[in-house]
N, C-alpha and C positions, 0 to 999 in steps of 0.2 A: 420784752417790750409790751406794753401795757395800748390794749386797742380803746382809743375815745370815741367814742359812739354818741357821746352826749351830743344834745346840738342846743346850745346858748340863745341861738336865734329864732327864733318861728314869727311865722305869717301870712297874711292871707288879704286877698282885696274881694271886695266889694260886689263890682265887674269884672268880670274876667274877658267882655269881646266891647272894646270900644272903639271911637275914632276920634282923628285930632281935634283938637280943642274941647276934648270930654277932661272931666277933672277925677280922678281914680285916686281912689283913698285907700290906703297901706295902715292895714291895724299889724303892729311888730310887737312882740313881748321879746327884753332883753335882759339875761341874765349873767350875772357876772362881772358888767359893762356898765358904762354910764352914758356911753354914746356909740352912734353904730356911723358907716358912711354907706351914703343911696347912691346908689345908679341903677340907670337903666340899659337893660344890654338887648340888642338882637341876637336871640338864639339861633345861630346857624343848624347845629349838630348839636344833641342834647347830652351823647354822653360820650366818656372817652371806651375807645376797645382796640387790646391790641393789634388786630388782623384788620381795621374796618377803619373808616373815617375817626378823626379826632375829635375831641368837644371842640368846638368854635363857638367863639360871643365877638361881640361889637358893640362896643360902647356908644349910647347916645347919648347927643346934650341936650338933661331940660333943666325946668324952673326949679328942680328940688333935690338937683345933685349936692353931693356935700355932706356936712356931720348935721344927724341929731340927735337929741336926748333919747334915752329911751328908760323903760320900765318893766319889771314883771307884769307882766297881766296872767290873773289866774282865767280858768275855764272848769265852768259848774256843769259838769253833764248828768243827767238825769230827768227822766218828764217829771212832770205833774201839772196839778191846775192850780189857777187861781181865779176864786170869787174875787172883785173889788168888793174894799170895807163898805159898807153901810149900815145907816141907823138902825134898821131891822135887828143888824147883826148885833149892834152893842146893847142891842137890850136883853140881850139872851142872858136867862138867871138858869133854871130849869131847862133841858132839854133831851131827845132821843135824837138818835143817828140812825140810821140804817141801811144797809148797803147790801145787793147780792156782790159776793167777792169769792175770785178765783184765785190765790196763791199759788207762785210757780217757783216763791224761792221762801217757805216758811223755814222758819228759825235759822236764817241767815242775818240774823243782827236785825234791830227792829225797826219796821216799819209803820210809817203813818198810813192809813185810812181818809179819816180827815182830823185839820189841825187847825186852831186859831188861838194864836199869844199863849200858846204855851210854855212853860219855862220857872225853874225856882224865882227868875225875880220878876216873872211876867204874869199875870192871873189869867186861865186862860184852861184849854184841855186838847187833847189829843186822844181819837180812837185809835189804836194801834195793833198791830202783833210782834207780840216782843218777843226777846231772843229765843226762845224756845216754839214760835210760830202759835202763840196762843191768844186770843182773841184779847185787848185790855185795852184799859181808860186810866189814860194819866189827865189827875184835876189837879189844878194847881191854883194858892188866892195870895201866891206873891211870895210866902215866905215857907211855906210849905208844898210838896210836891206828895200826891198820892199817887199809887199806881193800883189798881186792881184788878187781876187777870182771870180768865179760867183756868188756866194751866194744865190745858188738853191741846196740842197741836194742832192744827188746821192738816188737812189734807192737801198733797202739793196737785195741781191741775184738777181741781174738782172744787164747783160751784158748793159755798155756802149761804144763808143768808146769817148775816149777823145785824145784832142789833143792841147799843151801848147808851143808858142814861141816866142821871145824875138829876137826882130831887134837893133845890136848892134850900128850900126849907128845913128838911131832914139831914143832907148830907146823901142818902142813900145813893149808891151806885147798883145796878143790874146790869148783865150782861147775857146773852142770848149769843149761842153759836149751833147752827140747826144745819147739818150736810144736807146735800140734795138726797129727798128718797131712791133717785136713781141708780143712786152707788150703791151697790149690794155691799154688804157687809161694813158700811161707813161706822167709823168708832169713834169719830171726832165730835159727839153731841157732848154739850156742855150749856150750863143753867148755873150765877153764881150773883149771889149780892156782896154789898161791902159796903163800907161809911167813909165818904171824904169831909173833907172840912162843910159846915152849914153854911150858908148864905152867899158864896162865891158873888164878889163883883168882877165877870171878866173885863179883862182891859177894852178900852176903843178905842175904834179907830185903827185895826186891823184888818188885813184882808185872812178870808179864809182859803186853807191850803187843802186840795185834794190830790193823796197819792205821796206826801213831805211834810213834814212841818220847816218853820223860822228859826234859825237860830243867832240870824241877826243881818249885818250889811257888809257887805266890801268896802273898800275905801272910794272905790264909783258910785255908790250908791246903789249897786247892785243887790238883793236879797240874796242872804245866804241861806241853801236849806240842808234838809240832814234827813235821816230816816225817810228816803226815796223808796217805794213801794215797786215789789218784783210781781207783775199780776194783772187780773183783771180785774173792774170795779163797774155793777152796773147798776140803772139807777137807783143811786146815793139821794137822800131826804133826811131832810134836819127839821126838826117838832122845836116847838119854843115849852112842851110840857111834858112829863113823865108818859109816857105812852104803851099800853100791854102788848106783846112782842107780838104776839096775832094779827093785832088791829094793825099794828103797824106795817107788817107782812103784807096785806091785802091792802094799805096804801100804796106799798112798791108797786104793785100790779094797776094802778089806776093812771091813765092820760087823759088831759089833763088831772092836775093833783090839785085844788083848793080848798082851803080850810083854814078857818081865823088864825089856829094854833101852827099851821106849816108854816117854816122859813122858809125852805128850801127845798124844790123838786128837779133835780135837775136829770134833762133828758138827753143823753150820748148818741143816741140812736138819728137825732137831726142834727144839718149841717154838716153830714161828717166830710165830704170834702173839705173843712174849715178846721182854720183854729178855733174857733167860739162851739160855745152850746147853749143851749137856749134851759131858763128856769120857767116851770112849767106851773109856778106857787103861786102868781100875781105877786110878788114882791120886786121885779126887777132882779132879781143876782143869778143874771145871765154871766157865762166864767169865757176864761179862756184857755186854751192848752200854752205849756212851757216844754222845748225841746221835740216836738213831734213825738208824742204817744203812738201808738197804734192804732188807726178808725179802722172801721169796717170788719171788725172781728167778729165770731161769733157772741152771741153773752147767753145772759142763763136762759132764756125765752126759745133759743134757736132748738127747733127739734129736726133738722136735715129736710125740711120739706122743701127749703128754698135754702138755693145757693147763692142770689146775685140778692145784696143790699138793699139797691135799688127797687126791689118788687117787692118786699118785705121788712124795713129799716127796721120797725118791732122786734125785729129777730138779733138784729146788732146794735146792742143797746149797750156794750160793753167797750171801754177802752183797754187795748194793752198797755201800762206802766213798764216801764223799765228804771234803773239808774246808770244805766250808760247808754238812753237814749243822748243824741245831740242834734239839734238844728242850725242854733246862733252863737259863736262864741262872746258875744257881745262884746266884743273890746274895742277901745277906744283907738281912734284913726289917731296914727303916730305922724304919719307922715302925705300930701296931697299931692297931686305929679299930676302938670295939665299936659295929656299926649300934644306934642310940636304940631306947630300946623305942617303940612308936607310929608310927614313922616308917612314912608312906604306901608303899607297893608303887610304883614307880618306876624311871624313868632318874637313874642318878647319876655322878658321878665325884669320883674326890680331884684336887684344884687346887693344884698345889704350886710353888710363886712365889718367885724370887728374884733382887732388882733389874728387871729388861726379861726376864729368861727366865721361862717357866714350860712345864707338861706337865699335862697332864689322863690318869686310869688311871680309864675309863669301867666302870662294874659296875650290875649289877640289884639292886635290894631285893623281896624276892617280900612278900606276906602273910605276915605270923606265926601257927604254928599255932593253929587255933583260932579264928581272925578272923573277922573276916565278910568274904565276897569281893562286890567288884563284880560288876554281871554283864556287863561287858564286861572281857576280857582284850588286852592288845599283843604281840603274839609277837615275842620278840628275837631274832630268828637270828643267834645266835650261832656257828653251826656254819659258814652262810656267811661272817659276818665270818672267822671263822679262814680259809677259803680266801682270804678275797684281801688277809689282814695284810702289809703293805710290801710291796706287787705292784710291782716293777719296770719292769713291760713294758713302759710309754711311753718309757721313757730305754733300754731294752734293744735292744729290736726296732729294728731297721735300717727297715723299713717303717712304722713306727707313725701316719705322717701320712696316709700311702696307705689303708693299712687304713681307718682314722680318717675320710678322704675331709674333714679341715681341717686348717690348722695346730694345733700342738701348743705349749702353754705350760708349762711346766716349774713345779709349784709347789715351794716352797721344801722344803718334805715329801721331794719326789720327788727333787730335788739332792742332803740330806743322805743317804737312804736307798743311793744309788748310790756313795757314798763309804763309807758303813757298812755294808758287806755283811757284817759279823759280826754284824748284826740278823735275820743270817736271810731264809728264802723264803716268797713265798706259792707256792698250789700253781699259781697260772699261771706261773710262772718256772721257766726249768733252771738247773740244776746246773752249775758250770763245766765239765764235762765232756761237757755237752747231753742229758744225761739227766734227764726230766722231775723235778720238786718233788715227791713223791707225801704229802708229809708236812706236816702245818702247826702249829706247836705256838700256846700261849697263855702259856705259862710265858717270856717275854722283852719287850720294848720294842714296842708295837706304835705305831709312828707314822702309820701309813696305811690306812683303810679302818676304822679301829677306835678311833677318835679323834675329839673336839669339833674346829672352826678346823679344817677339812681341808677336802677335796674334798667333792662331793655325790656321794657311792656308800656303798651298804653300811650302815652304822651313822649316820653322815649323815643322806642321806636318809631314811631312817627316823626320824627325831626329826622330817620335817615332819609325818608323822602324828603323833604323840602331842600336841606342840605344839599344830596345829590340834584336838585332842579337849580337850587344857585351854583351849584359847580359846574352844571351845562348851560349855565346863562339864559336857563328860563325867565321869563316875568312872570311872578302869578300876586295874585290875593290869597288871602284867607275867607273863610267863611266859618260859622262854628255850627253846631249843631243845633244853640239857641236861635239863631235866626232861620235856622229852615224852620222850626215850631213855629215859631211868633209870627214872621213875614211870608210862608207859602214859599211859592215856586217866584216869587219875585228875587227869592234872596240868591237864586241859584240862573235865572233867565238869562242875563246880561252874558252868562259866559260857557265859550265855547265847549266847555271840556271842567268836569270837576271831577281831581284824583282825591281817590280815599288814601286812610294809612293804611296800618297792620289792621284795624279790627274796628271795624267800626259795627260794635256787636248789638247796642241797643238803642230802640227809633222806636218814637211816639208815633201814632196815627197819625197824626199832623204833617209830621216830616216823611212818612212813609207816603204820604198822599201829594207832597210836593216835588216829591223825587219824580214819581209816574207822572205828575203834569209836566215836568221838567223832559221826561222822555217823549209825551205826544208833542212836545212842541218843538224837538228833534237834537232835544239836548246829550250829549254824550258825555260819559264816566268810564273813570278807569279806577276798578275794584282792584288797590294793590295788599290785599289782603287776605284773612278766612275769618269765620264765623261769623259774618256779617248778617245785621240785618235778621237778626236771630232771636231776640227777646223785646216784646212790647212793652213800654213801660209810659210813663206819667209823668209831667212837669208838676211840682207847689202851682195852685191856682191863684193863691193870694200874692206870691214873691216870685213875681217869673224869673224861671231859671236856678232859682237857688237851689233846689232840690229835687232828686228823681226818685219815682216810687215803681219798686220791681215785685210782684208774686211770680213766685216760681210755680204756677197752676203745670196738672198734667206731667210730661213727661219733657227733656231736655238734658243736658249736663248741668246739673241742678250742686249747691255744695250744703244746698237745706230744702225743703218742699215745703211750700204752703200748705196750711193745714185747712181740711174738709172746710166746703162753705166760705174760705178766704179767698177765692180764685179774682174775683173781682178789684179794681184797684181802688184805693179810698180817697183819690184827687179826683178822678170826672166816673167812676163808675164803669167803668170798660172791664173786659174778660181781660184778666192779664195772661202771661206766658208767654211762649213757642209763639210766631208769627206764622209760624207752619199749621199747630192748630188751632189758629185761629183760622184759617182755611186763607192764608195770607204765605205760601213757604217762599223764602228766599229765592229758589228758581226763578219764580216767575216776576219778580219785578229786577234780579241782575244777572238771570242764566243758572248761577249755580247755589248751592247751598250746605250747610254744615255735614258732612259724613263722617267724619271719626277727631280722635283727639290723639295726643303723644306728646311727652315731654321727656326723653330721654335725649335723642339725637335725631337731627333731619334728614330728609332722603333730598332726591332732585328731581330735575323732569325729563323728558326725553320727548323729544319730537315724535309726533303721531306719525305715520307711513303714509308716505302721499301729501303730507302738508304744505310743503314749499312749492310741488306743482298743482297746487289751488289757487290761480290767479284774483279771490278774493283773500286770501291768507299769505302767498307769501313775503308779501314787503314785512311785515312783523319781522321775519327773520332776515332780512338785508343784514349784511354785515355779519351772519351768527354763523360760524362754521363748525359742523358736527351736528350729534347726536342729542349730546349732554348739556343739558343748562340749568345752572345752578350747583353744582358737586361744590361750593365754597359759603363762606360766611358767618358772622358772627353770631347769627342763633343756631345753636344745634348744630353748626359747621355746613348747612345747606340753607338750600331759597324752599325747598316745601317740605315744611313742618307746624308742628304748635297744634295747630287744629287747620283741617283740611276739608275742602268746599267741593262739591263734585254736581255735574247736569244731572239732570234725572227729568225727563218726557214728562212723564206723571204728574209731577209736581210742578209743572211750568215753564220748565225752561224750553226757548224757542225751539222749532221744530227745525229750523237753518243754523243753528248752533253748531260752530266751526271749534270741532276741541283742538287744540294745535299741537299740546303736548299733554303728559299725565307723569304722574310724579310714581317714583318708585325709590326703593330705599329703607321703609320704613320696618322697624322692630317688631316684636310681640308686645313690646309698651305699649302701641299705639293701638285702639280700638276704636270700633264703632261707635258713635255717639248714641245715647239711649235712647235718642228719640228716633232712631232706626231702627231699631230691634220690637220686634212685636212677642216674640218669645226667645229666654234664653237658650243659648250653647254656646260651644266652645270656638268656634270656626269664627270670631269674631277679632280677631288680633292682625295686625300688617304682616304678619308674615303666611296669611293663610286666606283671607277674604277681599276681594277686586276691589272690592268699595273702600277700603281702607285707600284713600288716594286721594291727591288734589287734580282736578282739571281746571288746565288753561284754555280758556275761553276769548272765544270774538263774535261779536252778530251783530246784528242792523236789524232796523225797524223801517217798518213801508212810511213813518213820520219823520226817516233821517237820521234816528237817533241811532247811538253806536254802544256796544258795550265790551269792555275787556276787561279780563277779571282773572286774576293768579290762583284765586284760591288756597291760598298759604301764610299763614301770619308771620313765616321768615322770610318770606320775597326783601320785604324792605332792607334787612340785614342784611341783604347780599352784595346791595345796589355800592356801596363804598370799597366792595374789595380792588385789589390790585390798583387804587387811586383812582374809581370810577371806570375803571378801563376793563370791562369784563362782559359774560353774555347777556346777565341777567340786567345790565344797566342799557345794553343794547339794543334789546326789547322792550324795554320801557321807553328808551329813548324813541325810537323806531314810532311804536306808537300813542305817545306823546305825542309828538310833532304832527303826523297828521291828523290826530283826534283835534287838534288848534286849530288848523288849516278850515279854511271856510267853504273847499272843493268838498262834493259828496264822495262818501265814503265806499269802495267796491264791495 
């Protein structure tokens, strides 16, 4: 039997949290197909498991049910910049280039520098490193193409400056490749001339390219490019004249840069929360970024005296390049779907089917203005789902089953995604060049972790709560994680009680800051989760919502580390990392916080001694008979596992903090999370150290507010067993109900 793994269908929307009468645009690439059929369905349960709830959907009627055409759309992943064309630019006969450059993937097939109309049938030139990682200039006057290299490799992660130019009178080419003195023993200096064609008129009316060149258009009108650069590039300066490699040198180092003969100055180092960067020549050819590069890196200037951007921008003057960066997949809306007016606040997705293929593009519907709201809200962490869209890692990592501590099975998701790396990273993946993911957009195809019929992580598992709350004839709304940023504590005020899922691991300042006002103003949550609340990250400033930026600064379960001097994030400038050091830990804004990880198999919990006769704890347990809660379920076969959340004084959690139960169960898989451990030993595994454990938690604040929290990223998976009819659905239930209730809490 032959497994099909392909998937025909892909796509992605726009918005991802709207409300009725919003109009949401569906871009679909359709392969194989000439037409697909839309609908749109309510996601009950997001995936099928044999022991657990079934997948559930519900079809809705709107304006955009039915067939339509569809089309391949490709997806160009790779950053780079672009100058717009101007006159400046088409006058260029004679010119020098020069750039400090760090290559991270030399003689990996060739890369551009900078590029304009180059090409056998385009006049034009490109600085490059060709296949052999060697510093070259290809000229070109339409019917001829020169190339002329050093043919000394670049050294990979270490600053050089180069510098590349072409005497239009003579023909002459020069090329300069100088490592940093820094590098002891660097052996990649190189000094070489050549002759191209005399009198080149480049083509106009081009834009010029930094990081790629042109190598033509899609049938959109999209530019197509090619030789994407692996690296870093800092300030890049274009001469309109032959220029000696010195002088030019000691231009790099000048801010402002003006001079009759400069085209081009352009400075990395401002704006970098932006896509733009500013030209520092007087000529106007300010550029823009394509695909999200990497800001706020070190570049060649940085010598460790400063580590935050912000206090120093001179110091990061450098952009990281990739070719499999991605931010926008630009493709054209296939299909527009105006949400029904009335339509419940919900999980939904469009369902687009054709023959045996289809594709689910999961989105929120909030309340419409004016509604009347539930008083129980579903928080959609949407900002975690972006972190871990098409995670690679099990098919990546050389160690994944060791880690893992079992065999690893390959879903058909995870096969296609390793073959379609121009879908993009999440932020647990590197970069071909092994520099961390720090970016994760929403604007492309998300097949993994943000999808119906997938795995149980992320967006998944979180459909077994809402599920289980329609199977007990809850009413709730949704909320996502973009409107606690954008709107504060207003998007959360209106209601009485906001359940988390599995993991709602990463929260902006913003959202972290609207939660705590949500709490002094006596608002209560129920954390059905672990590792929450765990990694600060960044919204896109320019595109809200589309994108989240994560440095893994310091210490945490980390699956790459920011490197020295990167710790700051390059959207608003904030310390990134651990919200713990940030002096921000978990404890203290929901009781408990990250203590170990394990993915083998899950344990359970077992009621604290003496809990049931604690008149403010025991209604929780109404209805639970025994010991044990949780011994069942579809992750791991238990309710606490994955990663486990535990109180700790120290760190914040209230001082009336009522643990009700504590999980036990757990393997030698299971360890301490790193940002527990101050020094290594052995004594760090679930079968050997107290901390390896989840605690179930309840407490009250003197403003009203309540908080209950599993600490277990399988709690959710458990909520479905025996048809809902079990302990761990009992206790949710149990405290659900009166976390709604408008009576003060004991």
């Amino acid at each position: 039997m032959t497994f099909d793994y392909q998937r025909r269908i892909l796509g992605y929307a726009y918005e991802i949290s709207v409300r009725p009468g919003d109009a949401v645009g569906f871009k679909i690439s359709l392969e194989d197909h000439e037409a697909f059929d839309f609908k749109v369905v309510r996601v009950v349960c997001g995936v099928e498991t044999p022991a657990g709830a079934p997948y559930k959907e519900v079809e809705i009627e709107t304006d955009a049910d039915g067939s339509h055409a569809g089309r391949v759309q490709r997806i160009d992943a790779g950053s780079y910049a672009v100058v717009p064309k101007a006159p400046v630019l088409d006058r260029l006969s004679s010119f020098t280039f020069q750039a400090f450059v760090m290559p991270t993937l030399p003689g990996d097939g060739r890369q551009a520098l900078i590029s304009r109309g180059s090409g056998p049938k385009r006049p034009g030139f490109a600085v490059i490193l060709d296949g052999e990682g060697a510093l070259s200039l290809m000229v070109g006057n339409g019917e001829e193409l020169v190339t002329i290299s050093t043919g000394v490799a670049m050294l990979p992660w270490k600053w050089a400056f180069v510098s590349a130019s072409y005497d239009a009178e003579t023909g002459e080419v020069e090329l300069w490749q100088e490592p940093d003195e820094r590098y002891v023993g660097a052996d990649s200096y190189a000094h070489v001339t050549g002759v191209a064609p005399k009198g080149i008129t480049f083509a106009a009316n081009h834009d010029l390219h930094i990081a790629a060149w042109q190598v033509g258009h899609h049938d959109d009108g999209r530019p197509r490019m090619a030789g994407l650069f692996n690296g870093r590039i800092d300030s890049p300066r274009l001469a309109s004249k032959v220029v000696i490699c010195h002088e030019m040198s000691k231009l790099a180092r000048q801010n402002p840069v003006k001079s009759e003969w400069v085209v081009g100055a352009w400075d990395f180092s401002r704006d970098i929360p932006t896509s733009a960067f500013p030209d520092l020549s007087g000529n106007g050819l300010a550029g823009h970024l394509v695909n999200l590069p990497t800001r706020a890196v070190t570049g060649y200037h940085w010598d460790s005296s400063c580590h935050d951007w912000t206090v120093r921008p001179e110091h990061y003057g450098a952009i990281h390049f990739h070719d499999d960066d991605l931010y926008d997949a630009g493709w054209e809306t296939t299909v527009t779907m105006t949400v029904p007016e009335g339509l419940k606040s919900g999980v939904y997705a469009a369902r687009c089917r054709a023959g045996d293929d289809e594709c689910y593009i999961p989105f929120y519907v909030r309340p419409a203005p004016g509604a009347k709201k539930a008083k129980i809200a579903f928080l959609g962490s949407t900002a975690t789902y972006l972190a871990y869209a098409n995670n690679h890692w099990q098919m990546d990592e050389e160690k994944a089953e060791v880690k893992r501590g079992r065999i690893i099975a390959y879903t058909g998701d995870e096969m296609f995604l390793h073959e379609r790396r121009d879908l993009g990273l999440s932020s647990y993946d590197t970069h071909r060049d092994g520099s961390g993911a720090i970016y994760s957009s929403r604007l492309r195809p998300i097949v993994l972790n943000f999808n119906v019929k997938s795995i149980i992580w992320s967006f998944n598992a979180d459909t077994h709560v809402t599920d289980w709350m329609e199977a007990e004839g809850l009413d709730f709304d949704v909320v996502t994680d973009e409107e606690i940023h954008y709107e504060g504590v207003s998007a959360l005020a209106d209601y009485s009680v906001i359940v988390t899922g599995a993991h709602p691991e990463y929260w902006t300042t913003e959202m972290w800051d609207a939660l705590t006002a949500y709490f002094d103003g006596g608002g209560r949550m129920m954390y059905l989760g672990g590792n929450g609340f765990y990694w600060r990250i960044a919204y896109h400033p320019e595109h809200p919502g589309t994108a989240i930026e994560i440095r893994r600064a310091e210490s945490g379960a980390r699956f790459w580390a920011s490197r020295p001097g990167e710790y700051h994030q390059s959207f608003n400038g904030e310390l990134g990392g651990l919200w713990k050091r940030i002096g921000k830990p978990p404890q203290s804004l929901v009781g408990i916080g990250t203590f170990a990880t394990g993915f083998d198999r899950c344990g359970w919990f077992v009621k604290e001694p003496g809990v049931e006769d604690n008149p403010r704890a025991a209604w929780i347990f109404d209805g639970v008979e025994g010991e044990i809660i949780g011994d069942f379920g579809v992750v791991g076969n238990g309710a606490a596992g994955i990663e486990l959340d535990g109180v700790d004084e120290s760190l914040g959690s209230p001082p009336d903090t009522i643990v009700l139960a504590r999980s036990t169960g757990h393997s030698a898989y299971y360890m301490q999370s790193p940002d527990e451990i101050v020094f290594n030993h052995a004594a760090v595994t679930g079968d050997a150290n107290e901390r390896v454990r989840a605690d179930m938690i309840y407490y009250t604040t003197p403003s009203g507010a309540g908080v209950f929290a599993t600490g277990s990223i399988s709690w959710a998976g458990s909520l479905g067993h025996n048809g809902y009819d079990n302990n761990v659905a009992q206790v949710t239930g149990n405290v659900l109900r009166r976390f709604a209730d408008d009576e003060a809490l004991p």
